[in-house]
Each structure stands twice: as C-alpha cells, then as structure tokens.
PAFIFI-793892 format. One record per residue: residue number from 0; y, z, x of N, C-alpha, C, O, CB in turn. Coordinates in steps of 0.1 Angstrom, whole numbers, plus 5000, padded with zeros to 4 digits. Glycine has a CB too. Layout:
REM residues N
[site NUM; [Y; Z; X]; [Y; Z; X]; [Y; Z; X]; [Y; Z; X]; [Y; Z; X]]
...
This chain:
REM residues 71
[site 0; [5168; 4737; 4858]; [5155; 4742; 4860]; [5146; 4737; 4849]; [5149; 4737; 4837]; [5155; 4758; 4860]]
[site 1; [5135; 4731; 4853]; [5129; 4723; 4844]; [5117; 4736; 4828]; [5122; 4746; 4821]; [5118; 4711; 4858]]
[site 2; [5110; 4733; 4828]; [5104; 4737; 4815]; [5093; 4745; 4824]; [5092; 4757; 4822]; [5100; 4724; 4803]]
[site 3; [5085; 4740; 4831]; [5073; 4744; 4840]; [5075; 4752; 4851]; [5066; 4760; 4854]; [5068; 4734; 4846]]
[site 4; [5089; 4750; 4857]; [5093; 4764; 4865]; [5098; 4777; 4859]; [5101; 4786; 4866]; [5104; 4761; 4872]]
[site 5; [5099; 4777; 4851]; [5105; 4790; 4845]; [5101; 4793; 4831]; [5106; 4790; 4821]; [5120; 4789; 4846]]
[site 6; [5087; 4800; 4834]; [5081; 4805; 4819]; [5084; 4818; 4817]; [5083; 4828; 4826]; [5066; 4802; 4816]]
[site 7; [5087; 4818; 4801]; [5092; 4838; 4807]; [5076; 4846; 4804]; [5075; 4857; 4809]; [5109; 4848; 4791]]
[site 8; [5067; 4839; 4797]; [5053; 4847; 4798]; [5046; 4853; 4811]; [5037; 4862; 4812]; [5043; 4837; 4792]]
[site 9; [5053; 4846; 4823]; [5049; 4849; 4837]; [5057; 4857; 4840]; [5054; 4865; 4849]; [5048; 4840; 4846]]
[site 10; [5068; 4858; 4836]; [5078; 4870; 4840]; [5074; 4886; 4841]; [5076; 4894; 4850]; [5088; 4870; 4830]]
[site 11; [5067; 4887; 4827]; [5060; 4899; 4823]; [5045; 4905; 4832]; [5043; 4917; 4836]; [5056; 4895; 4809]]
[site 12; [5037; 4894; 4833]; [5029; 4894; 4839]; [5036; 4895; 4857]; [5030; 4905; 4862]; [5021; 4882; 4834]]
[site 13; [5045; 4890; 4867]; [5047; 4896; 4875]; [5052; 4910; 4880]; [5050; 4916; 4890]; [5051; 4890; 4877]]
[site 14; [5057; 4911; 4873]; [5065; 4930; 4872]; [5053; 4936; 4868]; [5051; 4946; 4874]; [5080; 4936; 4858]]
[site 15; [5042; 4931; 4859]; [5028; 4941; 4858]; [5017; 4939; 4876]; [5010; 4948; 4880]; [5016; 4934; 4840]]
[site 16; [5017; 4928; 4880]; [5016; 4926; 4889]; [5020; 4935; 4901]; [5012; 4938; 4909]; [5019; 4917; 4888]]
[site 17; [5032; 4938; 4902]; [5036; 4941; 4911]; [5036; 4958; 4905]; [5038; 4967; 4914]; [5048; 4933; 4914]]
[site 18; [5035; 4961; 4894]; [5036; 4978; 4890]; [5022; 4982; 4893]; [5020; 4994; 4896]; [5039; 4983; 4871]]
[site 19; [5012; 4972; 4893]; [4997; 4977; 4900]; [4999; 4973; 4912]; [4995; 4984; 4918]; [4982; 4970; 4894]]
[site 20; [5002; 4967; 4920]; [5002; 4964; 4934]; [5009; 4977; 4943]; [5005; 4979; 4954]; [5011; 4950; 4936]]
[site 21; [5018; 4983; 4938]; [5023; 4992; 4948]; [5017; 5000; 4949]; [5015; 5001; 4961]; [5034; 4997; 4947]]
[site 22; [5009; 5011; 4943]; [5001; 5022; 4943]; [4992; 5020; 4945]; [4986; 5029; 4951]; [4999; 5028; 4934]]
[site 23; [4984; 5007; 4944]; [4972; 5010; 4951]; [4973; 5001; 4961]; [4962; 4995; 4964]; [4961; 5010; 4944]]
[site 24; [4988; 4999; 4969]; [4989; 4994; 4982]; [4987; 5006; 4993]; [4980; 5007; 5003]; [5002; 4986; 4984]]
[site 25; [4999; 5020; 4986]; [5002; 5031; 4989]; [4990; 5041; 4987]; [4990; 5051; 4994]; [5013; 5033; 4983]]
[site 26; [4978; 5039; 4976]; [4965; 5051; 4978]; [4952; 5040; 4989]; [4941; 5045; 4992]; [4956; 5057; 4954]]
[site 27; [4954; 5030; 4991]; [4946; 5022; 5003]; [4947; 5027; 5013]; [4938; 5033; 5019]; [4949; 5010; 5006]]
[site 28; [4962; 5025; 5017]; [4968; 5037; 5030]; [4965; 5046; 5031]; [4957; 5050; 5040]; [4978; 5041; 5031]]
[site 29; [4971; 5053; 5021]; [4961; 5069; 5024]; [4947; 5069; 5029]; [4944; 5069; 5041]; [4957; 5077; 5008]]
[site 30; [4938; 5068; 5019]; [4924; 5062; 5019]; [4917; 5056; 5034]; [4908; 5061; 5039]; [4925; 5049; 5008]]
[site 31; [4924; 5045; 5038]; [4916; 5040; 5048]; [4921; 5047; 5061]; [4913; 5051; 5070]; [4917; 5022; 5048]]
[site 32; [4937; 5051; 5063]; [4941; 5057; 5076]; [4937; 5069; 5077]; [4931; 5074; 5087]; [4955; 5057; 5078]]
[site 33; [4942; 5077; 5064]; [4933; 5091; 5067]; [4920; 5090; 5066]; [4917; 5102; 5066]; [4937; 5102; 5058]]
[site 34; [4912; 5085; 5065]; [4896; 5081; 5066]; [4894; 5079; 5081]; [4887; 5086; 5088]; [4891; 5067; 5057]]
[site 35; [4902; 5069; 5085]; [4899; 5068; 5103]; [4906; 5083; 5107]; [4898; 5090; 5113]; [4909; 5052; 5113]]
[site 36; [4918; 5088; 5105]; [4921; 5102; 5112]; [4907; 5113; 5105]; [4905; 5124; 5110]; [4941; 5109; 5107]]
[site 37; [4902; 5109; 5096]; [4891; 5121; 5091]; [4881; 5116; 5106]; [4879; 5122; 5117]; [4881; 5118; 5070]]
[site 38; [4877; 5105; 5101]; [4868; 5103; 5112]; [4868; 5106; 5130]; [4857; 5110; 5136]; [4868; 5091; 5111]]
[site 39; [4878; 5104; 5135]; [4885; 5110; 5147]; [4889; 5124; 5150]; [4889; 5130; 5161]; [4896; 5105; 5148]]
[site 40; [4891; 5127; 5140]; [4886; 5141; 5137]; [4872; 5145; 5140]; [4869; 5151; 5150]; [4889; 5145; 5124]]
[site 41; [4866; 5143; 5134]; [4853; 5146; 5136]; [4845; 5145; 5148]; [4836; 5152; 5152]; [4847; 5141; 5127]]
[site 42; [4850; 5133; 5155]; [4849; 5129; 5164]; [4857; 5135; 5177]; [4854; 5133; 5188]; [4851; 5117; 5162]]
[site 43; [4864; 5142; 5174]; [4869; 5148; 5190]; [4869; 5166; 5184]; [4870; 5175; 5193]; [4891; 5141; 5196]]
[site 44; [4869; 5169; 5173]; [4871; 5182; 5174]; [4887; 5187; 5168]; [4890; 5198; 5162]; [4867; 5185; 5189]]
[site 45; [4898; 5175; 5171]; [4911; 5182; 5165]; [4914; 5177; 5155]; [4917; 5165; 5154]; [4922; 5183; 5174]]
[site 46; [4915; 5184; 5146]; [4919; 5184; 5131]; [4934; 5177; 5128]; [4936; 5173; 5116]; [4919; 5200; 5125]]
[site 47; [4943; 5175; 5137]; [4956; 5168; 5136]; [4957; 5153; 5129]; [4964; 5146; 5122]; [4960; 5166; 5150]]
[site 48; [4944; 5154; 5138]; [4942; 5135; 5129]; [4946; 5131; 5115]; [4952; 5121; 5111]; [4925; 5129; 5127]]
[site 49; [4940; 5143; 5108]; [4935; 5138; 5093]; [4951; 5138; 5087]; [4952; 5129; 5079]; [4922; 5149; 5083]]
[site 50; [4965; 5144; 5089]; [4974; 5149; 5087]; [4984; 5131; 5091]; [4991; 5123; 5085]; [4974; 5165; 5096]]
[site 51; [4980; 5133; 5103]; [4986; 5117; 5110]; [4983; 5106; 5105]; [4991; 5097; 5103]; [4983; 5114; 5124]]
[site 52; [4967; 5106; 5101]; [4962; 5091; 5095]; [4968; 5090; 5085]; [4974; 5079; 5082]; [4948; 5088; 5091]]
[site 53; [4968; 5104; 5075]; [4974; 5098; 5060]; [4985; 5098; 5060]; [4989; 5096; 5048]; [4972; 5104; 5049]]
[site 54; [4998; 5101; 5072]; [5012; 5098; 5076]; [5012; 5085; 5075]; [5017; 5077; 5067]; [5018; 5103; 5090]]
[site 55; [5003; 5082; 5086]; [5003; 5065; 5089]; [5000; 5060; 5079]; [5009; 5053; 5074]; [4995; 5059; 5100]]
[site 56; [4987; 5059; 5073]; [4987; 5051; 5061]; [5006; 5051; 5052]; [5013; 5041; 5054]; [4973; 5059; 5049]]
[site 57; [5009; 5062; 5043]; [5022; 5059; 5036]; [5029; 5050; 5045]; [5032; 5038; 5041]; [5031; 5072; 5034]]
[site 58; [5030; 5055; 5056]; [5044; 5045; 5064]; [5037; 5032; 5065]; [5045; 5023; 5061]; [5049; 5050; 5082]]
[site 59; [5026; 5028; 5068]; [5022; 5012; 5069]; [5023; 5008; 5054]; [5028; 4997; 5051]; [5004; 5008; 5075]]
[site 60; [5020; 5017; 5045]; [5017; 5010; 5031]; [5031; 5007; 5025]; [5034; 5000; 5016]; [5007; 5021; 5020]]
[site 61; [5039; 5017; 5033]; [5054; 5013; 5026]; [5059; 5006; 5027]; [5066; 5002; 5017]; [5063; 5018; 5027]]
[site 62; [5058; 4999; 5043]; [5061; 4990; 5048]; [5058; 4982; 5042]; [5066; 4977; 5033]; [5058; 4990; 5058]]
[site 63; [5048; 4977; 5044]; [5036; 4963; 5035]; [5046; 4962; 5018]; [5049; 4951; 5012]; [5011; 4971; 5029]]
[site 64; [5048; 4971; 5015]; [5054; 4969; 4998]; [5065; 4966; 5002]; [5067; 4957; 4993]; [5055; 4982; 4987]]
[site 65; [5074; 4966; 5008]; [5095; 4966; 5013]; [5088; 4951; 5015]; [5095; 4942; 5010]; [5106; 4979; 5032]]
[site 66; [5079; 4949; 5021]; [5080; 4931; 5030]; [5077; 4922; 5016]; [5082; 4911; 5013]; [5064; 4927; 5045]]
[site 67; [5068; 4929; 5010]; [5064; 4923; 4998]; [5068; 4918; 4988]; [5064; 4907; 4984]; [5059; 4926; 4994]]
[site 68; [5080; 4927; 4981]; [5087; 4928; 4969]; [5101; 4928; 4974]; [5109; 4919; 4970]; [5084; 4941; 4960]]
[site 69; [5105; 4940; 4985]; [5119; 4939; 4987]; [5127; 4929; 4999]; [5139; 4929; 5003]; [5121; 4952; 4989]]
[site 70; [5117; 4920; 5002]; [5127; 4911; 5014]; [5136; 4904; 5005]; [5144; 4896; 5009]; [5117; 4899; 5024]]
C-alpha cells in the first residue's frame, strides 16, 4: 500500500465523520417523516400519522446508516 493511500490523519477524521453522520441521519428521519405524518394529520383529522411518520423515519434512517457504514 503506497504512502497516499493510507494516511492515518484521515482515519480519525472518518470515524468523526461517520459519529456525526448517524444521528443526524436518524433526527432527519424523525424530523422530515414525522413532519409529513404531522402534516397528514392535520390534513385528514387522524392523529395516527404523527406516531407512523416518526416510525418510518427511524426505520428509513436506519436503513440508510446499515447501507452506509455497515455493507
């Protein structure tokens, strides 16, 4: 492995990369899905939404992080 592939100063910097990347992959989710179930809510009258959107956000956002870091 040559000198330019493998710096360990980037090493550090990826794991901080990635220690900010998961949480606010996972409070986005929240954030934007339960925002559309707030909104749908509001919009039909049943309150279930807001409970489901911010389900769905975790599970999409979890997802997105496992493809990201753990493939």
């Amino acid at each position: 492995m040559s000198e330019q592939e493998r710096r360990p100063e980037s090493d550090g910097r990826d794991f901080a990369d990635a220690a900010w990347s998961v949480p606010s992959y996972l409070l986005s989710g929240i954030l934007v899905w339960g925002g559309l179930g707030w909104l749908l809510s509001r919009w039909t009258g049943v309150y279930a939404f807001i409970p489901i959107g911010v389900i769905v956000g975790v599970v999409l956002a979890g997802y997105l992080v496992y493809w990201k870091y753990c493939r």
